[in-house]
N, C-alpha and C positions, 0 to 999 in steps of 0.2 A: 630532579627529574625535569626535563624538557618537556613542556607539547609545543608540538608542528602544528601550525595552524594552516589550512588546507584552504583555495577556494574550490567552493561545488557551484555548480550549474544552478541558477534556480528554477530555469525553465525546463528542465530535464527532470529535476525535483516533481515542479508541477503536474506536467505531462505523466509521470506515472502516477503521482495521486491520483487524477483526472480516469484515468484505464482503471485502475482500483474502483475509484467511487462509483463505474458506470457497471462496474461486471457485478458488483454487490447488487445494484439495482435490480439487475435483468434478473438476479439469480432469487433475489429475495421478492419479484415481481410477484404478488397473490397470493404471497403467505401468509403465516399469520404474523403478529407484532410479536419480535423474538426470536423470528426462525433463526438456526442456525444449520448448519450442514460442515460434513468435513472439507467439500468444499470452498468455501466460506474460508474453513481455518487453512486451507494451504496456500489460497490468494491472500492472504493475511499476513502468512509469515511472511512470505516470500514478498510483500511490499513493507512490510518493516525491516527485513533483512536489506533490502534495496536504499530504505530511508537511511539505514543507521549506517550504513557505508557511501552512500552518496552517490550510489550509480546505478 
C-alpha cells in the first residue's frame, strides 16, 4: 500500500487554529475552570475535522 504525501498550507493551518483558540476564549470568558458547552464541542469537532483533512 502507497501513502500520498500531500503538501498543506501551514498558514491556513494556522489561521484556523488562531479562529478556534479566540472563539473558546470569548465563549469560555467568566466561566468557571472546566466549562464546557455543546457549543464548545461543535467548534471542536469541526476544527479537528478541518486539522485532520487539512483545509
Amino acid at each position: 500500500m502507497w501513502v500520498q504525501a500531500r503538501v498543506i498550507d501551514g498558514k491556513h493551518l494556522k489561521s484556523m487554529n488562531r479562529w478556534y483558540n479566540k472563539q473558546v476564549s470569548t465563549i469560555k470568558e467568566n466561566k468557571p475552570t472546566g466549562f464546557w458547552s455543546n457549543k464548545l464541542a461543535a467548534i471542536t469537532e469541526k476544527r479537528n475535522r478541518q486539522m485532520r483533512f487539512g483545509y
